[in-house]
C-alpha positions in Angstrom: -61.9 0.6 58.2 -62.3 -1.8 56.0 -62.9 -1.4 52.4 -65.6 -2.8 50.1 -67.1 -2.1 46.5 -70.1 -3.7 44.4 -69.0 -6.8 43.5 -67.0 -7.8 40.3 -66.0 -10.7 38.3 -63.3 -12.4 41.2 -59.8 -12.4 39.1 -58.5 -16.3 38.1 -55.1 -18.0 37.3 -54.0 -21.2 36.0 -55.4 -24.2 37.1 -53.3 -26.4 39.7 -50.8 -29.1 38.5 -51.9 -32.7 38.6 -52.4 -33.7 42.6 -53.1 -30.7 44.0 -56.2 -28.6 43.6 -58.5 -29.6 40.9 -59.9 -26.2 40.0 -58.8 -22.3 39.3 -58.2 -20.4 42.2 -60.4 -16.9 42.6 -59.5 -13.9 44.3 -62.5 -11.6 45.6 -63.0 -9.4 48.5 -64.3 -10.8 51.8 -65.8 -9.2 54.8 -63.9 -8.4 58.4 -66.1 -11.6 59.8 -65.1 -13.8 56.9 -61.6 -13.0 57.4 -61.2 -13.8 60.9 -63.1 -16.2 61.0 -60.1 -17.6 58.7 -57.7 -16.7 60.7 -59.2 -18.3 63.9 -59.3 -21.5 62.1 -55.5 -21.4 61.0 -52.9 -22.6 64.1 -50.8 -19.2 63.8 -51.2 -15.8 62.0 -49.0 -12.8 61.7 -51.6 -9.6 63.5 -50.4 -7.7 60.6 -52.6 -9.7 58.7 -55.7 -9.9 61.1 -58.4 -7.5 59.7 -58.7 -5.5 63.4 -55.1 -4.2 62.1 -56.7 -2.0 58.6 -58.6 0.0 61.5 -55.1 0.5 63.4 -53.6 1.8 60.3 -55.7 4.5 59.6 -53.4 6.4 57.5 -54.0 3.4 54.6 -57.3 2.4 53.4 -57.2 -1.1 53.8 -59.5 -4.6 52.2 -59.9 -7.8 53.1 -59.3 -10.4 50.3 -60.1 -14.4 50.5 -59.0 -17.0 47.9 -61.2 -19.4 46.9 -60.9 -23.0 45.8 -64.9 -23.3 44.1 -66.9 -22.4 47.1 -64.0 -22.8 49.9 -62.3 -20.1 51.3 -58.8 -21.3 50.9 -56.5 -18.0 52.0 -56.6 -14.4 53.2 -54.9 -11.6 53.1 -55.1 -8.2 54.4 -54.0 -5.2 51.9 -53.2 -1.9 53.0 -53.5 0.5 50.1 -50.9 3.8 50.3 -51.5 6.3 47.6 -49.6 8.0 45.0 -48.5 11.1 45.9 -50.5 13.6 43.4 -51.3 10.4 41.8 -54.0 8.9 44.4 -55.7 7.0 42.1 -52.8 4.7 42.1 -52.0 2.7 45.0 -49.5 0.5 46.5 -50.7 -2.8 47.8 -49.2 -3.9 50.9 -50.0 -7.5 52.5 -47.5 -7.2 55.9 -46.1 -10.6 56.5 -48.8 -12.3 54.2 -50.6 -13.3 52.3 -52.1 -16.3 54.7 -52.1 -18.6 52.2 -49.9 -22.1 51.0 -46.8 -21.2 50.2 -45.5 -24.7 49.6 -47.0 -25.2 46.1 -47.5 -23.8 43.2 -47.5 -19.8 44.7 -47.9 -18.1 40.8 -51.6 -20.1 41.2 -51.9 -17.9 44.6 -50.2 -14.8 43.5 -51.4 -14.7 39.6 -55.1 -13.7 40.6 -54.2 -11.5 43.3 -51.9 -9.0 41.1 -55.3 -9.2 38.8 -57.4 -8.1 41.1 -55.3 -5.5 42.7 -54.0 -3.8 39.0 -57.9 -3.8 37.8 -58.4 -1.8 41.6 -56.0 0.9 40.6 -52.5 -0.7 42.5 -49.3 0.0 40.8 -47.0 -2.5 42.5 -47.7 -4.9 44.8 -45.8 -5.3 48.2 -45.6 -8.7 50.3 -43.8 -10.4 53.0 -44.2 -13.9 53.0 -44.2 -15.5 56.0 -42.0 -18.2 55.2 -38.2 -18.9 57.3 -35.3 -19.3 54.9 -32.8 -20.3 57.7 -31.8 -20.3 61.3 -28.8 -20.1 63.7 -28.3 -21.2 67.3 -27.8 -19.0 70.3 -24.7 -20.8 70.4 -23.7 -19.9 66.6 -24.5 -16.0 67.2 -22.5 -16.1 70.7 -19.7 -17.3 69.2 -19.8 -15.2 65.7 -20.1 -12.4 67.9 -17.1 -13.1 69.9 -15.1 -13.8 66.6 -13.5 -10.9 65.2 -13.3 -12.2 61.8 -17.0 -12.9 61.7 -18.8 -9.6 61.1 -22.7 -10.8 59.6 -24.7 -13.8 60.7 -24.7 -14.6 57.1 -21.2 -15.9 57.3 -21.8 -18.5 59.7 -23.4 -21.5 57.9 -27.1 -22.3 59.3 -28.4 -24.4 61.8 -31.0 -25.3 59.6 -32.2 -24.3 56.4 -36.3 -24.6 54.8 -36.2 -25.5 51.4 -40.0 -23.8 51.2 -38.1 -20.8 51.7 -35.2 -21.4 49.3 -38.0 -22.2 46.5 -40.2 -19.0 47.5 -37.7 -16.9 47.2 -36.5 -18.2 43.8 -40.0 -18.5 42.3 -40.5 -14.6 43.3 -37.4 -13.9 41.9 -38.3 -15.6 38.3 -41.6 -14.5 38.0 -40.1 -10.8 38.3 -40.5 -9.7 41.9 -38.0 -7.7 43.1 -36.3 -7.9 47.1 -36.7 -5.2 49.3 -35.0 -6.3 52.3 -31.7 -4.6 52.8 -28.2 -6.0 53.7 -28.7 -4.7 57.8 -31.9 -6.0 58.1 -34.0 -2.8 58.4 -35.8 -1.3 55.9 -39.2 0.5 55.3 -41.2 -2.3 55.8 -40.7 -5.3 58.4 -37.7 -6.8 59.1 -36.5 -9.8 57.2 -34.0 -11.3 60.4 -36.0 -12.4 64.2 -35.1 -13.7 66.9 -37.8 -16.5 68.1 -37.8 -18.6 71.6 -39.5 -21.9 70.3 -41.8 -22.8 72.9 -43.1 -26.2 72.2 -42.7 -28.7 74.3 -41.0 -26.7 76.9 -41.9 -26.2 80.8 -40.2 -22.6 82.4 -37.4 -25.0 83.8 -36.6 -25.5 80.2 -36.8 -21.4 79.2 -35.0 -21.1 82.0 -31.6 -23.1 81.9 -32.0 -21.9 77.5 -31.0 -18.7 78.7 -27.5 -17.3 79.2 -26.1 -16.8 83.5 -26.7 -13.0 83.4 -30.9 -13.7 82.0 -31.0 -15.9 84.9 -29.6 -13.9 87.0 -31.4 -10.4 86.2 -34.8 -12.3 86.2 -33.6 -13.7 89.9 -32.9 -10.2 90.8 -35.9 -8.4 89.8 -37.5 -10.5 91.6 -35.6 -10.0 94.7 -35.6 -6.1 94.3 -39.1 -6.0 94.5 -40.1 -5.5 90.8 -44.4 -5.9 90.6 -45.3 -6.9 86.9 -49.1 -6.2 86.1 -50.7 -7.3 82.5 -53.8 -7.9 81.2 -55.6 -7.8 78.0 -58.0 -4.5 79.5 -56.0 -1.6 79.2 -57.2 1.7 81.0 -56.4 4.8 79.4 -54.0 5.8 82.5 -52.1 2.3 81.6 -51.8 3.3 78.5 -50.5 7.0 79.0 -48.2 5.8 81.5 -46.6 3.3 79.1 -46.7 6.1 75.9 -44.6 8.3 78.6 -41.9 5.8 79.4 -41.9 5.0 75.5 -41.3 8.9 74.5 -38.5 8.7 77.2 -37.3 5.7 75.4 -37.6 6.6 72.4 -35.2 10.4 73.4 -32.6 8.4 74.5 -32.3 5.8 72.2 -32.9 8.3 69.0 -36.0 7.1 67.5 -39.2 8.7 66.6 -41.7 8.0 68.9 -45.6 7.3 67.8 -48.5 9.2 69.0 -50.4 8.1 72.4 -53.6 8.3 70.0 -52.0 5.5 67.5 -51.5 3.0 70.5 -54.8 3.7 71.8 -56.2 2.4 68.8 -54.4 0.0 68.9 -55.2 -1.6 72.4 -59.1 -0.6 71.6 -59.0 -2.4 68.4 -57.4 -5.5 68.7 -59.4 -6.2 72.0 -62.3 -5.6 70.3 -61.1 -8.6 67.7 -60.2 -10.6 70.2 -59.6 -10.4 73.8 -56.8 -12.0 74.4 -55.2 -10.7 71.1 -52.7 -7.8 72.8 -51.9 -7.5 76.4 -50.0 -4.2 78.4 -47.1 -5.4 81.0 -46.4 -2.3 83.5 -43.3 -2.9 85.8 -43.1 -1.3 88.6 -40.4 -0.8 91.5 -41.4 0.5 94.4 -44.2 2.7 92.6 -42.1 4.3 89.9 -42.4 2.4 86.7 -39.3 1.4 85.2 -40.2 -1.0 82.1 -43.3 -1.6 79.9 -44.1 -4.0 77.0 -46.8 -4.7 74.7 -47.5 -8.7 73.5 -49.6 -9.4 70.6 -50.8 -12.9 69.9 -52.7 -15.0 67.0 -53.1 -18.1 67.7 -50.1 -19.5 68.9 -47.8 -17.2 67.7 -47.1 -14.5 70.8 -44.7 -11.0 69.3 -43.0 -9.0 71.7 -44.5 -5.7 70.0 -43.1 -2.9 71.7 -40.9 -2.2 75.0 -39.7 1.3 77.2 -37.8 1.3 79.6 -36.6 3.9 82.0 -32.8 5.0 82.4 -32.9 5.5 86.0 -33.3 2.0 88.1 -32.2 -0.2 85.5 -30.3 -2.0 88.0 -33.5 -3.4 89.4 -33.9 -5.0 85.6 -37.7 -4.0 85.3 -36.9 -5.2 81.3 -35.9 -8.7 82.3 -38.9 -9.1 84.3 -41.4 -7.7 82.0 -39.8 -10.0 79.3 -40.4 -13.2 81.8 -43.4 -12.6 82.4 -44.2 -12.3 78.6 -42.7 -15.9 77.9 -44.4 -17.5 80.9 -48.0 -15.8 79.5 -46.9 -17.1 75.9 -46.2 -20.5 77.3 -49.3 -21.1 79.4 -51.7 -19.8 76.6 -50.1 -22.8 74.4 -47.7 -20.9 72.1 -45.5 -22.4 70.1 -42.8 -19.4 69.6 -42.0 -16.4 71.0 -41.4 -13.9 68.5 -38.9 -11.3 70.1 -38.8 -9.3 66.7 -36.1 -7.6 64.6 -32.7 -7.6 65.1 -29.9 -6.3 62.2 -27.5 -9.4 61.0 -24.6 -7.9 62.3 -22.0 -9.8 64.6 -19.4 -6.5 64.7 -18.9 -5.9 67.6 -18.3 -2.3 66.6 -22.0 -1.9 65.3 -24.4 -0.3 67.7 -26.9 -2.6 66.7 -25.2 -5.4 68.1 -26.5 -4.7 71.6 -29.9 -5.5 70.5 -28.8 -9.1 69.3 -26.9 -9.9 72.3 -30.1 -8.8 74.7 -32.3 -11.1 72.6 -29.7 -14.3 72.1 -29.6 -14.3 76.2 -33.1 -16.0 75.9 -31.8 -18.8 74.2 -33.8 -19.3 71.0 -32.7 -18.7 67.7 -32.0 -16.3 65.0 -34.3 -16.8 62.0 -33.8 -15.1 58.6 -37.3 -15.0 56.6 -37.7 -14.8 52.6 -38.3 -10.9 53.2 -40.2 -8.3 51.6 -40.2 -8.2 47.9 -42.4 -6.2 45.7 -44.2 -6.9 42.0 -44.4 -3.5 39.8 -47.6 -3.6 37.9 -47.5 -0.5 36.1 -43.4 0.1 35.8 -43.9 3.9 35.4 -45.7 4.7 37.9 -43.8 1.9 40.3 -40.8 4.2 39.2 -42.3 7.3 39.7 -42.6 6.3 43.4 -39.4 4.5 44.3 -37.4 7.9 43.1 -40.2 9.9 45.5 -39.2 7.2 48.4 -35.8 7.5 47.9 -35.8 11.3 47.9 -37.2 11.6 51.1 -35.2 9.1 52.5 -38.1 6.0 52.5 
């Protein structure tokens, strides 16, 4: 649900150097309509930052905030507020993969107002991912780092491509007293600072196609010839999605993670339709009427995640994943996207690691691995930001 309060004097920062904005920046609570209404004007938006998400995470009380250059709403960002414990008048303010705002200027004019107007609501840190690449490496690059025993993390192979925006973001955090939270494989308790992205622009499925490695080809070319059906569609019947929760809960047994409730994913198909209803879409494949792989695809503009994925351990020679995956990319490409967003993966290239099956699935599409600036939080009351990192790391994050 989202949160709102009388209103209050909106928090202001510095004014903009010479050349870019002429006047102080204000940060102030917005409404859910305001806020996608911003985000349906912007090209591409993370869905962690659409307002529909606050109501999928019920667990945090979330808000809605807009910057604003004089009367023009400028930026938004979605908080999600996580309390204290036995302190719950604190919070910590979360923006997942946000704040939607520009991140190739001055950011202390963007982030200065914002950590006013979250300390005088009672936040004790604030925690933000920006959603800003650092660097990337080739398919090409992780193939052969895996295959090269003296290579163990993609950070040893020098990039494809860097983005000085990235470089500075991260620098600028780092100066003004931020601190990183991303950890050295990748994973952590937020989202993961390493993806792997198909870039879609400009391509045809002949393109996606010949990007991928012989055995993508050739399992995509053989679902097809076992007989695999895959259905999708942005209406998902509750018997759609208690089928998929099923083969995830198997998944999620044999691969050793915790599994989320049936009730939190049918929030989440309720919800975001409700925002939009081409915003997340169920993929069911089937082989001869037993199900035997199922994803979930988000999209925001024209930025399409792979979300979530099961997949069942009998019949995996008929490569139900594979299928569900084309069909995904084919969807992506035909609504217009410009990337296909395939996730988290650790930066491992050890062949040893058990996480390196995950990159190899993923670099069979082709694409590329992308490392982001990360996670990094701003303490705003040091005791109390204390307080709670020793809880978090007693119980494991």
């Amino acid at each position: 649900m989202s949160y709102s309060e009388p209103a209050r004097p909106a928090s202001r920062t510095r004014r903009f150097p010479s050349g870019t904005a002429g006047v102080d920046l204000t940060v102030r609570p917005i409404s859910a309509a305001e806020h996608l209404a911003f985000v349906r004007a912007q090209r591409s938006v993370s869905f962690l930052q659409t307002p529909a998400w606050g109501r999928v995470k019920t667990e945090w009380r979330s808000e809605s905030l807009g910057w604003y250059d004089g009367p023009r709403l400028v930026g938004a960002g979605l908080v999600l507020h996580r309390p204290v414990p036995r302190l719950e008048r604190y919070t910590l303010a979360y923006l997942p993969e946000g704040p939607v705002i520009d991140w190739s200027g001055d950011i202390d004019a963007w982030l200065d107002p914002l950590a006013a107007h979250l300390k005088a609501r009672g936040a004790f840190a604030i925690r933000l991912g920006p959603p800003v690449r650092t660097d990337g490496w080739s398919a090409d690059q992780v193939k052969e780092g895996i295959a090269d025993p003296g290579t163990r993390r993609l950070t040893e192979v020098p990039a494809h491509w860097t983005d000085p925006v990235g470089a500075r973001v991260a620098g600028r955090l780092r100066d003004a007293g931020w601190l990183p939270q991303s950890p050295k494989d990748g994973f952590g308790v937020g989202h993961p600072q390493f993806k792997y992205e198909v870039p879609l622009t400009g391509r045809t499925e002949d393109d996606l196609l010949k990007g991928m490695n012989q055995l993508w080809r050739r399992n995509i070319r053989k679902a097809a010839k076992q007989g695999v059906e895959v259905t999708g569609g942005p209406v998902v019947h509750r018997e759609e999605a208690k089928a998929f929760h099923d083969l995830y809960v198997h998944t999620a047994e044999r691969d050793r993670f915790t599994p989320r409730p049936l009730r939190y994913f049918e929030t989440m198909f309720a919800v975001l339709g409700a925002e939009d209803p081409e915003r997340i879409r169920l993929y069911l494949a089937r082989h001869r009427g037993d199900l035997v792989a199922a994803t979930v695809l988000v999209r925001v503009g024209t930025h399409a995640v792979y979300a979530y994925g099961a997949s069942s351990t009998g019949k995996r020679e008929v490569r139900g994943s594979n299928a569900c995956q084309w069909a995904m990319i084919r969807d992506a490409l035909a609504a217009g996207c410009d990337v296909y967003d395939l996730r988290g993966i650790t930066p491992t290239l050890d062949g040893d690691d058990p996480h390196v099956g995950l990159v190899q699935f993923k670099v069979g599409t082709g694409g590329q691995a992308v490392r982001y600036v990360g996670e990094w939080d701003l303490p705003l009351r040091p005791l109390v930001y204390r307080t709670f990192d020793l809880y978090m790391r007693r119980r494991g994050r």
